[in-house]
C-alpha positions in Angstrom: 18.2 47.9 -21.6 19.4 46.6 -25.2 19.9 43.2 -23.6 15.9 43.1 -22.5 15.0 44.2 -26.0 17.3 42.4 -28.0 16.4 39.1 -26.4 12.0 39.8 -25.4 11.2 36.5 -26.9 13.6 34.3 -24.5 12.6 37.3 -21.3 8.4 36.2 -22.2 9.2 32.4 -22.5 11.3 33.0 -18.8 8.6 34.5 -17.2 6.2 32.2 -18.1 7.9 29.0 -17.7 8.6 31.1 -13.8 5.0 31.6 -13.2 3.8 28.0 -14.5 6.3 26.5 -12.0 5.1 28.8 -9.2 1.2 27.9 -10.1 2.0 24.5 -10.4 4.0 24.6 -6.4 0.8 26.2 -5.3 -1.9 23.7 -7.0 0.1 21.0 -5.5 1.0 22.4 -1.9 -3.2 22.8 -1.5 -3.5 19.3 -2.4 -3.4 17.6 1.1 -6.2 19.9 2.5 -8.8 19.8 -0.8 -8.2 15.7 -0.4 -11.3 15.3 1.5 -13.0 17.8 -1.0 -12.1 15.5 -4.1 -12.9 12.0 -3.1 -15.7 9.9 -2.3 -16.4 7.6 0.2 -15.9 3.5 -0.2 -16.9 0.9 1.8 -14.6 -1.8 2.8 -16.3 -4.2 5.1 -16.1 -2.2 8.3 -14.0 0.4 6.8 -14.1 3.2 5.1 -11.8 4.7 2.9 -11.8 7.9 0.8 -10.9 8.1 -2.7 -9.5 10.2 -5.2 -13.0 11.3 -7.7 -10.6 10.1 -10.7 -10.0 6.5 -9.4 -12.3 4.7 -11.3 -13.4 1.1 -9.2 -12.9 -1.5 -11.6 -13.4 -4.4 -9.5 -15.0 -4.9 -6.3 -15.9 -8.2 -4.1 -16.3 -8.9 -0.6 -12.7 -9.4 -0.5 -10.9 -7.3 -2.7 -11.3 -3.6 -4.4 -9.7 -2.6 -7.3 -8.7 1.3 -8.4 -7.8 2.3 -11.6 -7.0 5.2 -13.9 -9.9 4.8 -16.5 -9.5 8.9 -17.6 -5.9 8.7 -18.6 -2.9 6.4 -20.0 -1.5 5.8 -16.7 0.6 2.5 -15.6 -1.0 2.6 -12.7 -3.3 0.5 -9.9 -4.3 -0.1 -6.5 -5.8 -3.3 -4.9 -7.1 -3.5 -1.3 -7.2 -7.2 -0.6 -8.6 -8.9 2.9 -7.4 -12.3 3.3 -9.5 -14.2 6.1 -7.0 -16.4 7.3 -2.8 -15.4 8.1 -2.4 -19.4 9.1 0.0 -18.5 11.8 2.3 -16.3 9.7 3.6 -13.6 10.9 3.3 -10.2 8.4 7.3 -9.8 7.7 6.6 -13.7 6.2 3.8 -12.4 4.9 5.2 -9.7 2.9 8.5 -11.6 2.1 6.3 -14.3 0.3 4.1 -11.4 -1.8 6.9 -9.7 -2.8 8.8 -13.0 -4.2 5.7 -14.1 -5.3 5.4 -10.7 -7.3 9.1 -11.0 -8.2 9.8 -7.7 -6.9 12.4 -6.2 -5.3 13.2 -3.3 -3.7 16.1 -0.6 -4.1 17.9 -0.1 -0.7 16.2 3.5 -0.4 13.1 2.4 0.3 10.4 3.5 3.3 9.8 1.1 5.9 7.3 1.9 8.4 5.6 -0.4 11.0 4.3 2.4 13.7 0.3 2.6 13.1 0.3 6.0 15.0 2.7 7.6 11.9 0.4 5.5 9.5 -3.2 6.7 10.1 -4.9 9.9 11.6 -8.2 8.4 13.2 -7.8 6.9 16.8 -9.5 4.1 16.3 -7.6 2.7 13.5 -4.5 3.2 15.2 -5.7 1.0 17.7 -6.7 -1.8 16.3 -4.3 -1.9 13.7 -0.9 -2.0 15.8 0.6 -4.7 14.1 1.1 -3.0 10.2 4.0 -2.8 8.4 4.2 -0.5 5.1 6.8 -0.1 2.6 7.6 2.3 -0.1 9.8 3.1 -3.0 11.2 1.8 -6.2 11.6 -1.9 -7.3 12.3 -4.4 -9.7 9.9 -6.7 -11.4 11.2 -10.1 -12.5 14.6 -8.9 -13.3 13.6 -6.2 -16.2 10.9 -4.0 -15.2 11.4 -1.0 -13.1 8.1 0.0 -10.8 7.0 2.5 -8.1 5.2 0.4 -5.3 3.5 1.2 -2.2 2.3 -1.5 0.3 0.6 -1.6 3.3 0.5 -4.9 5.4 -2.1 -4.7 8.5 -3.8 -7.1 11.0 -5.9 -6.4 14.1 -4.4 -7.5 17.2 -7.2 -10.6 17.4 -8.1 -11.5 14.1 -6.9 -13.9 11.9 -7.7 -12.3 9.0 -4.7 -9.6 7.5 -5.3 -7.0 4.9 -2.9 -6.0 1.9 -3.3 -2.7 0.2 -1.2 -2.0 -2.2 -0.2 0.6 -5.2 1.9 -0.5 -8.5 3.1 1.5 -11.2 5.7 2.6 -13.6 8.5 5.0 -11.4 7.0 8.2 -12.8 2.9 7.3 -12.5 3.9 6.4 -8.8 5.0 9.7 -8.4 1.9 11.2 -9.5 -0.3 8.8 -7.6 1.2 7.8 -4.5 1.0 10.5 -2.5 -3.2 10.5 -3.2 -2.7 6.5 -2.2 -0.8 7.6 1.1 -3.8 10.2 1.8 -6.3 7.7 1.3 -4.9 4.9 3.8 -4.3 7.9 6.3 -7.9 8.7 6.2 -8.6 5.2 7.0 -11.8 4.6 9.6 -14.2 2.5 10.7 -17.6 3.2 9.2 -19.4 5.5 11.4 -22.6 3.8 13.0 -26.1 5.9 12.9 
């Protein structure tokens, strides 16, 4: 009993760096099912794509859409980018020539993923999407810079058009953001007719 009076400061600073920890496990394990609650709806030619309230569109054409964090400091972005014309390249080509375009490369460790049915939740997408290939992890930048990036590669099976969606930040911003740039491409759909 001495010990627990003797030491109450370091017992009280415990506890509470205990409960924050547990708080913080629960806030984030509800994440995944309030998703849908905290996002709004965007319109990408025929799709639709739901995002995060606190990703703040910064640029938008018919061709490209561009997320950013405009309520923090964050190293981070997101650009969704259709590109009407693949010109008979196939999307490992594809991706080898954006990501030496980019000078990036990836660590070993990376996520490779090309199955559309792991991918995406909605039918329809998986469907006409079977040709996508995503990949996830840490890289390097030109040499020096160390970056978390996400990337999503897809084509419809006939349409010579691709689309690259993509999220880039610093290692620790892309674990804060990543999984909410996962959600949104898995909630990928077609805009629903009336």
């Amino acid at each position: 009993m001495e010990i627990l009076t003797s030491h109450l400061l370091e017992w009280f600073i415990l506890i509470t760096l205990l409960g924050s920890a547990i708080y913080t496990l629960k806030i984030i394990g509800q994440e995944r099912s309030t998703f849908r609650d905290d996002s709004y709806e965007v319109q990408f030619g025929d799709l639709s794509l739901m995002i995060p309230n606190w990703w703040t569109l910064s640029e938008q054409s018919q061709t490209q859409l561009k997320f950013e964090r405009t309520d923090s400091r964050y190293d981070w972005y997101s650009h969704f980018t259709y590109f009407p014309d693949h010109e008979g390249k196939t999307l490992p080509l594809i991706l080898e020539e954006k990501l030496n375009q980019d000078g990036l490369e990836f660590d070993k460790d990376v996520v490779f993923e090309t199955d559309s049915r792991v991918l995406f939740r909605d039918d329809k997408i998986q469907e006409a999407f079977q040709e996508v290939i995503r990949v996830e992890g840490q890289a390097t930048q030109n040499i020096e810079d160390r970056i978390y990036y996400d990337v999503y590669l897809m084509r419809r099976l006939n349409d010579k058009g691709y689309f690259i969606f993509e999220s880039r930040s610093s290692v620790l911003n892309g674990l804060v953001e990543g999984p909410y740039f996962e959600e949104s491409l898995s909630e990928l759909s077609f805009i629903r007719e009336s």
